[in-house]
C-alpha positions as CSV (number, residue, x, y, z in Angstrom):
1,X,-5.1,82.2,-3.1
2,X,-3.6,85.2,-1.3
3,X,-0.1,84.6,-0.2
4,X,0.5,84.8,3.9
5,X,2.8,87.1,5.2
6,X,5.8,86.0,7.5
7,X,5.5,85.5,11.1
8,X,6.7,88.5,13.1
9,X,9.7,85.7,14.2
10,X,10.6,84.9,11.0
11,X,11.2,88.7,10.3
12,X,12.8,89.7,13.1
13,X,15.5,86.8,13.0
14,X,15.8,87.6,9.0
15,X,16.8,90.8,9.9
16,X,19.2,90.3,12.8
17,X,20.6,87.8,10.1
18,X,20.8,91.1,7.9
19,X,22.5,93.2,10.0
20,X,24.7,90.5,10.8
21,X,25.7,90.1,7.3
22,X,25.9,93.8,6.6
23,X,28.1,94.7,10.0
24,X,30.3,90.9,9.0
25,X,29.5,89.7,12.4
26,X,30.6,85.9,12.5
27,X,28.3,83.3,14.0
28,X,30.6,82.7,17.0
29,X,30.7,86.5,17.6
30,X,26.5,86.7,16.9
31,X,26.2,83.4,19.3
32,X,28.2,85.5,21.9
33,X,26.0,88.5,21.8
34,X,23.0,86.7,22.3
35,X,24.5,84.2,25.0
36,X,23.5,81.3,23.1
37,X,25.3,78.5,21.2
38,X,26.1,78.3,17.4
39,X,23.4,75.5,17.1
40,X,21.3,77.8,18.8
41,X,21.7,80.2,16.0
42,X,20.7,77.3,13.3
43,X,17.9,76.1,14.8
44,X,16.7,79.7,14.7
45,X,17.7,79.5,10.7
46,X,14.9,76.9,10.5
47,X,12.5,77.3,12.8
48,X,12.3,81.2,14.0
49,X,9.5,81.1,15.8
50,X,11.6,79.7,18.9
51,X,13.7,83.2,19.5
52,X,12.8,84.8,22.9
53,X,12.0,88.2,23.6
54,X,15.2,88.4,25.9
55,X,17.0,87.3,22.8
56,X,15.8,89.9,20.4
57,X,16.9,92.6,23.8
58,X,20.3,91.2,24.0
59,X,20.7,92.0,20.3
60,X,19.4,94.9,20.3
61,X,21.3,96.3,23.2
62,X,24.7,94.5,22.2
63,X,23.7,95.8,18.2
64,X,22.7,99.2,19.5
65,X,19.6,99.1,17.6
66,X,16.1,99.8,18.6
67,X,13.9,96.5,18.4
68,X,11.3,99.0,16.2
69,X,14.2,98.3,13.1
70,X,13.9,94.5,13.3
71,X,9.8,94.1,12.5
72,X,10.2,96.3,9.3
């Protein structure tokens, strides 16, 4: 059985989880960028496939990232 590959979700929130923990943004300070609540950011932890498009642009504008370093 070949394993499956993660979503494209599921890697882009694991890696605005990474550059979270590598720049020691809290979850209240992440929550803020993104304009969302800290549950928000949870329910994201468990089920990724629910982060918007508009989500992933407020992170990467408030990150000053380009969205092209979150699907690698």
């Amino acid at each position: 059985r070949i394993p499956r590959k993660p979503s494209i979700s599921k890697t882009v929130w694991g890696n605005i989880r990474k550059i979270q923990y590598m720049r020691d943004i809290s979850d209240a300070n992440l929550a803020l960028m993104l304009e969302c609540s800290t549950k928000t950011l949870k329910n994201y932890d468990s089920k990724p496939e629910c982060i918007t498009l508009k989500t992933i642009q407020l992170f990467c504008i408030n990150a000053e990232i380009g969205m092209s370093e979150l699907i690698v």
